[in-house]
C-alpha positions in Angstrom: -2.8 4.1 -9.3 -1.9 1.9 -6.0 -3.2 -1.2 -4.9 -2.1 -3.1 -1.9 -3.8 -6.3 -1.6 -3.8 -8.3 1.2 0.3 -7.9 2.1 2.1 -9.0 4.9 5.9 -9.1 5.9 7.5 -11.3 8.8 11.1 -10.5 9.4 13.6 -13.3 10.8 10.4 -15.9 10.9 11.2 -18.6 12.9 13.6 -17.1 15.3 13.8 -15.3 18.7 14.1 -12.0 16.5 10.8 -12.8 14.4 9.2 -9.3 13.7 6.1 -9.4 12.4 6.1 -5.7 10.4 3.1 -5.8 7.9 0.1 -7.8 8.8 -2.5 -8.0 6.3 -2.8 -4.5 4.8 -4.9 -3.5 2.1 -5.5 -0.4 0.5 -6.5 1.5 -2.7 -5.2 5.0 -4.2 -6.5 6.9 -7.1 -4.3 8.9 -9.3 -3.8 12.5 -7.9 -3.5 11.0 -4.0 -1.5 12.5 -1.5 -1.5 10.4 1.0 0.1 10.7 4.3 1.4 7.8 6.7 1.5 8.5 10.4 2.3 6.1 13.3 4.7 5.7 16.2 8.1 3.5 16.2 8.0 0.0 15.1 4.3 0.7 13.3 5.4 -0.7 10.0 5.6 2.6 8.1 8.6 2.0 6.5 8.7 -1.4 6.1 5.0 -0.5 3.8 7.2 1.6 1.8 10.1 -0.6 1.1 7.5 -3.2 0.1 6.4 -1.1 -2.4 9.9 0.1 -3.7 10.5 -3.8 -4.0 13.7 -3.6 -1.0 12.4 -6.9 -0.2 9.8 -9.5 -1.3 6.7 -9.7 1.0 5.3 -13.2 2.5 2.1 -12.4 0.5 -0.5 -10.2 -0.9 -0.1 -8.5 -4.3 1.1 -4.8 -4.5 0.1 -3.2 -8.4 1.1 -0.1 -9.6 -0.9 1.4 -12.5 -2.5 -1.4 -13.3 0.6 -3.3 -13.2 1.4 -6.3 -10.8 4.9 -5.5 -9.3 4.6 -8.1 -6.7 7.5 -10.5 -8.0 9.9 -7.1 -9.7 13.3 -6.5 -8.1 13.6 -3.0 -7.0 15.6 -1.8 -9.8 12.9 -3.0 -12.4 10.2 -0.8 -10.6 12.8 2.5 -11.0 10.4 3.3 -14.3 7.1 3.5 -11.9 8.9 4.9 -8.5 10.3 8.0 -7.3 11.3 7.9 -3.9 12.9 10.4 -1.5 14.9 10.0 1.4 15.0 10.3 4.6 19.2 11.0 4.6 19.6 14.0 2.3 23.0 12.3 1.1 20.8 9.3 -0.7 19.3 10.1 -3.8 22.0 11.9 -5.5 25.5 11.5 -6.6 27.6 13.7 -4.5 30.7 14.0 -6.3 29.0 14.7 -9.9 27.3 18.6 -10.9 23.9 19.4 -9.9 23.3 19.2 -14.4 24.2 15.8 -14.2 22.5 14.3 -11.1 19.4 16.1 -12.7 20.3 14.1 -16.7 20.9 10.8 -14.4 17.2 11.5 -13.2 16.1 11.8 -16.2 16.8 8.6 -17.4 16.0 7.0 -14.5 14.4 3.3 -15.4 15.3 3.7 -19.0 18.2 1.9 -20.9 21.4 4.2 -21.3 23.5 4.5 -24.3 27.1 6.2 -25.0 25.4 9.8 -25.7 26.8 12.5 -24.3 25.4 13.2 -20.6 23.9 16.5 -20.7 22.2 17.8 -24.1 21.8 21.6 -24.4 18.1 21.2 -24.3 18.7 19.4 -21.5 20.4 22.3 -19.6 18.0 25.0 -20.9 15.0 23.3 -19.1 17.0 22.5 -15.7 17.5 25.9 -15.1 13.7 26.8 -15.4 12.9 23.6 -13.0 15.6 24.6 -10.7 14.4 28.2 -10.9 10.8 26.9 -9.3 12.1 25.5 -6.0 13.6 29.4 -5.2 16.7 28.3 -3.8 19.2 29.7 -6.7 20.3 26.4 -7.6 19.9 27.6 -11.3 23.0 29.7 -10.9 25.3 26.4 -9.3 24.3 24.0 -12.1 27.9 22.6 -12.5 28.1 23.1 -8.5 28.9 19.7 -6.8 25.8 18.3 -5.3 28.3 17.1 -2.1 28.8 21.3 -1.7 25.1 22.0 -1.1 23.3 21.9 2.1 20.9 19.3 3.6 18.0 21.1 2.4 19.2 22.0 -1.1 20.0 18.7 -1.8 16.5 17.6 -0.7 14.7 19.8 -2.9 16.9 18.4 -5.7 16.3 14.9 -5.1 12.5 16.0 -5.3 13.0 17.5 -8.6 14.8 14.7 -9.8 12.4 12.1 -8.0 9.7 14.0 -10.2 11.3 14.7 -13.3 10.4 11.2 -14.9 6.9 11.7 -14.3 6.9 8.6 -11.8 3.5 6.6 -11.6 4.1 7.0 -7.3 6.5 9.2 -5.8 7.3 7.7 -2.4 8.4 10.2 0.8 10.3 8.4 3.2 10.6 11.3 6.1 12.0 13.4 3.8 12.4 16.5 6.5 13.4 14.3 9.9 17.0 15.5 9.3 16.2 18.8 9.1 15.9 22.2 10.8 12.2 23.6 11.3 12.4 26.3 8.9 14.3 24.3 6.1 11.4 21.1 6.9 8.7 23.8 5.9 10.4 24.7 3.5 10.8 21.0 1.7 7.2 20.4 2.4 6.7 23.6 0.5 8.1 22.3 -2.4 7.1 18.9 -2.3 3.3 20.2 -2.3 4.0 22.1 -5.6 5.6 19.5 -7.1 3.1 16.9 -6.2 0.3 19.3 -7.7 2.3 20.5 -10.3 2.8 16.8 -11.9 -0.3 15.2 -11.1 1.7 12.8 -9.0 0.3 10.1 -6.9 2.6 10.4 -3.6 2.9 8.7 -0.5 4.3 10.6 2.5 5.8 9.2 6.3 6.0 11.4 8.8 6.0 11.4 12.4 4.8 15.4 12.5 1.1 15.1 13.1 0.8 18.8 12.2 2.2 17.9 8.8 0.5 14.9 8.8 -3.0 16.7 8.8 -1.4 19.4 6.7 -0.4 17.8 3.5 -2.3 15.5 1.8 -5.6 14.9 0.9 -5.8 11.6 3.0 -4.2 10.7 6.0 -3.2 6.9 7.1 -2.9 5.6 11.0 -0.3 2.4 11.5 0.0 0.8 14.8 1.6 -2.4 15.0 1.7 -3.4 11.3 -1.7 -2.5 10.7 -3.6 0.2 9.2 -6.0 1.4 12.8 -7.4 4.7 11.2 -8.0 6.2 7.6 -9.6 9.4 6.8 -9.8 11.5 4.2 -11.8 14.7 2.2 -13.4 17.0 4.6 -12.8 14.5 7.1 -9.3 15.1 7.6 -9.4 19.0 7.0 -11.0 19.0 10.5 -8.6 16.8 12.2 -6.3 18.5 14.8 -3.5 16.8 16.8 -5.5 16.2 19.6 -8.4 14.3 17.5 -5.1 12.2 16.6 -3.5 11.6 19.8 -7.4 10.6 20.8 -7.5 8.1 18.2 -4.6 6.4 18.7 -5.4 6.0 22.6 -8.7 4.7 21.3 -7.0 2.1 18.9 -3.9 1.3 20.0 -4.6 0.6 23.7 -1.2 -0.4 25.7 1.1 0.9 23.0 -0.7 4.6 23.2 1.5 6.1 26.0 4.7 4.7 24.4 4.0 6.2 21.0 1.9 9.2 22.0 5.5 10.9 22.6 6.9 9.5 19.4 4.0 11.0 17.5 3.5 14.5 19.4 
């Protein structure tokens, strides 16, 4: 479902600010993969993901989503293959419009928009069954302004709607940093059923190594650009946090003590 082939991405090259943020990385996912992305600050976690979402070209390397190279598509042309979740529970939604029609934007997400009317009866039926599976009673607020709901409410919307196009990767940019403990569990929740619910290929960042081992069938280690530890299957259902914190002191040598505090 993913490949990334060889990509690397250099920031300001050239210049007393050159970053180098991506060097070299390669890896394959199958359809069905959750993965999850764990590193400290500066790793190149979300720089892999904007890469994919097309945010910016990369120096090199190919990136192909379902058999499709992507490499050279603006971001907007890769809306048909991508779902991707936030970070900021205000992205990803339209505040000022109803939760009905943030959800009938969703759903035609990546596809060429005519003068129709916006929400179609049908449309509305099924809305209120999806809403009705995240258990938050967003079924009964449809025409509620999305602005009006709570950080974690809005989060679990922009999952449904990140979802509801059947993406061919959904993409989880630390979708539960901005939020409380119990809401975070609570998102995470969610975002499991909907991954398994769909099928859906997924990539999720996190700096929570409990969550990290938690979710996912396969779990990714970044230090300085680079992908230091993968594991996955059995594997990773053994890991604990201090297998983790091991690992990284193993592989990431100076920058361990730094970024040991950032990952705990």
């Amino acid at each position: 479902m993913l490949d990334i082939i060889n990509i690397s991405k250099t920031f300001n090259p050239g210049t007393v600010n050159e970053k180098r943020a991506i060097s070299d990385i390669s890896f394959h996912m199958n359809k069905g993969d959750f993965v999850t992305v764990i590193g400290g600050n500066g790793a190149g976690k979300s720089t892999l993901l904007n890469a994919i979402a097309g945010v910016w070209p990369i120096d090199r390397g190919s990136i192909v989503i379902g058999g499709k190279d992507v490499t050279a598509l603006p971001e907007h042309k890769r809306a048909s293959y991508i779902g991707r979740v936030f970070q900021d529970p205000n992205k990803g939604t339209a505040p000022d419009m109803q939760i009905e029609e943030n959800l009938a934007l969703a759903y035609r997400r990546g596809k060429i928009r005519g003068l129709r009317w916006g929400v179609t009866k049908a449309e509305k039926e099924s809305d209120r069954d999806k809403l009705a599976t995240l258990g938050l009673g967003l079924e009964d607020r449809m025409n509620a302004k999305v602005g009006l709901l709570s950080g974690g409410q809005r989060q679990a919307l922009t999952l449904l709607m990140a979802s509801l196009s059947n993406p061919q990767l959904l993409l989880l940019d630390e979708h539960t940093a901005a939020l409380d403990p119990t809401t975070a569990k609570k998102v995470l929740e969610i975002s499991d059923e909907i991954v398994s619910a769909n099928g859906l290929t997924a990539i999720m960042i996190t700096h929570n190594m409990k969550d990290a081992i938690a979710h996912g069938n396969r779990l990714i280690m970044m230090d300085a650009g680079k992908i230091i530890f993968d594991v996955s299957g059995d594997e990773k259902k053994r890991l604990t946090k201090q297998d983790l914190l091991q690992k990284f002191a193993e592989i990431a040598g100076a920058n361990a003590e730094s970024d040991r505090m950032a990952l705990s």
